[in-house]
N, C-alpha and C positions, 0 to 999 in steps of 0.2 A: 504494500500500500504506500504510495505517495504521501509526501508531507502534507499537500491541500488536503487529501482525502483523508489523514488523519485527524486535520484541523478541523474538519467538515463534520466530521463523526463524535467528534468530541464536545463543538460547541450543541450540535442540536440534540447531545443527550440533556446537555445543562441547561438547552432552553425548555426542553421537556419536563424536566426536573423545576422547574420556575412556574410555567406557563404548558401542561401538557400537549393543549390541540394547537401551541401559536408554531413548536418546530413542523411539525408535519403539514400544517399549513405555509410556512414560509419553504418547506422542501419544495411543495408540490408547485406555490408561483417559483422560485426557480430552475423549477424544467420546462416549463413555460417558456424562456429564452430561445429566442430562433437560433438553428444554429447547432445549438449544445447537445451532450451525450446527454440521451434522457431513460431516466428509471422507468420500464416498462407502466406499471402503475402509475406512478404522477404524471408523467406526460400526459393523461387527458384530463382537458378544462373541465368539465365538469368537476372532477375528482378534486381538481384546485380550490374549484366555486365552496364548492361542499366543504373542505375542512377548512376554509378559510371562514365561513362561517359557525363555524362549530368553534372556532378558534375567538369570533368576537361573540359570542352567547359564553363561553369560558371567562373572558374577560369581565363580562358582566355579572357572571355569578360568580364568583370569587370573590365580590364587593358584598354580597348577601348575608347576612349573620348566619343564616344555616349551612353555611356552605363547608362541606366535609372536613375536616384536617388531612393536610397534602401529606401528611407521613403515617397515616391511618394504614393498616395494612392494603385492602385493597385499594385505594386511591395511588399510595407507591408501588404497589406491584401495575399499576399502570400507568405510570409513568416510566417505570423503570423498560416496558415491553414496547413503549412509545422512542421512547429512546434507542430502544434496539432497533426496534424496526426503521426509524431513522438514519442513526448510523448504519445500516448493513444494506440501506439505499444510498445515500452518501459515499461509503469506502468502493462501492464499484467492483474493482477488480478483487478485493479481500472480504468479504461482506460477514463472514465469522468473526473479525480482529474488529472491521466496522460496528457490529453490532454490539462485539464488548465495549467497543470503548465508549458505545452511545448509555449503555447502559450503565455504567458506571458513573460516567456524567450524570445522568440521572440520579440515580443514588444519591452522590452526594451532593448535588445541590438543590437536592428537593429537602436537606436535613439540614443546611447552610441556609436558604433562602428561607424555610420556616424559622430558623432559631434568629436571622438579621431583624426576620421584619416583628417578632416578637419582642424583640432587644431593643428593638429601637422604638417600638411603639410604645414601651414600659420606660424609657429613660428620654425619650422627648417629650412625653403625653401626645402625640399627633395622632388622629383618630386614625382606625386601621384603615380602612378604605383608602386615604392619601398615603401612606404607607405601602399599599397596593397599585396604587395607580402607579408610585415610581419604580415598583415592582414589575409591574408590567414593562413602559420603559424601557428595563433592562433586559427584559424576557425578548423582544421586540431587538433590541439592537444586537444582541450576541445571535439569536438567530439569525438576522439580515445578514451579520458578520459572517455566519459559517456558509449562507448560502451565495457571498458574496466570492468568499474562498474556494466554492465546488465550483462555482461559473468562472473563476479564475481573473474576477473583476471586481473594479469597486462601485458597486450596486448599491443602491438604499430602496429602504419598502416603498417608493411611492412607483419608484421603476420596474420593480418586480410586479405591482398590484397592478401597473396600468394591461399587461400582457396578458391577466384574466377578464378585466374590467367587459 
């Protein structure tokens, strides 16, 4: 596996690990790019449409008081399978090595991104929602990063979004 493809595997476990449906939706607009070597599955727009929406309906419940804890058993085992299956679309030619290294990203910063924004919610008093929203933010810019890394360019989400739009 290549350096990108490592770097590719790794950030959209950790966007997963943050934000579950934002990596697999920022994978999917990045195969979208004319041109590019594309993952059977994500290359079609629908596929893109769909979990890019599923990815801002996450965004919006994440903000909701009922909304599960991300290190709950099942909510991390899926993250951590989101992760995989990211990374092992991502690594390409290594897609075993991809999908560890997606899920281990996940892993650990799904137990990093709960314990910041707990720590910081408790030592600033800033209600959690704003906490989350810069949560997302971040969730948002490492994945545009790793998808910027697989296209071998520097992309930002408004670029990527317009190629499903």
């Amino acid at each position: 596996m290549n350096q990108r493809s490592f770097n590719s595997a790794l950030l959209f476990g950790v966007t997963a690990g943050l934000r579950s449906m934002t990596a697999p939706a920022l994978l999917a607009l990045a195969q979208q790019q004319p041109g590019k070597q594309r993952h059977w599955l994500m290359a079609d727009r629908r596929v893109a449409r769909a979990l890019t929406m599923m990815a801002v309906g996450e965004l919006v419940f994440d903000k909701l008081p009922f909304a599960p804890n991300r290190i709950a058993p099942a909510g991390l085992s899926a993250r951590m399978l989101i992760g995989a299956m990211c990374g092992a679309a991502a690594a390409r030619q290594d897609e075993k090595a991809g999908a560890l290294l997606g899920m281990a990203g996940a892993l650990v910063s799904s137990f990093v991104g709960y314990a910041l924004r707990k720590s910081v919610g408790r030592a600033s008093g800033v209600p959690d929602a704003l906490i989350a929203l810069a949560e997302d933010g971040v969730a948002i810019a490492i994945g545009s990063a790793a998808a910027a890394s697989l296209n071998g360019e520097n992309e930002d989400v408004r670029t990527l979004t317009m190629h499903v739009a």
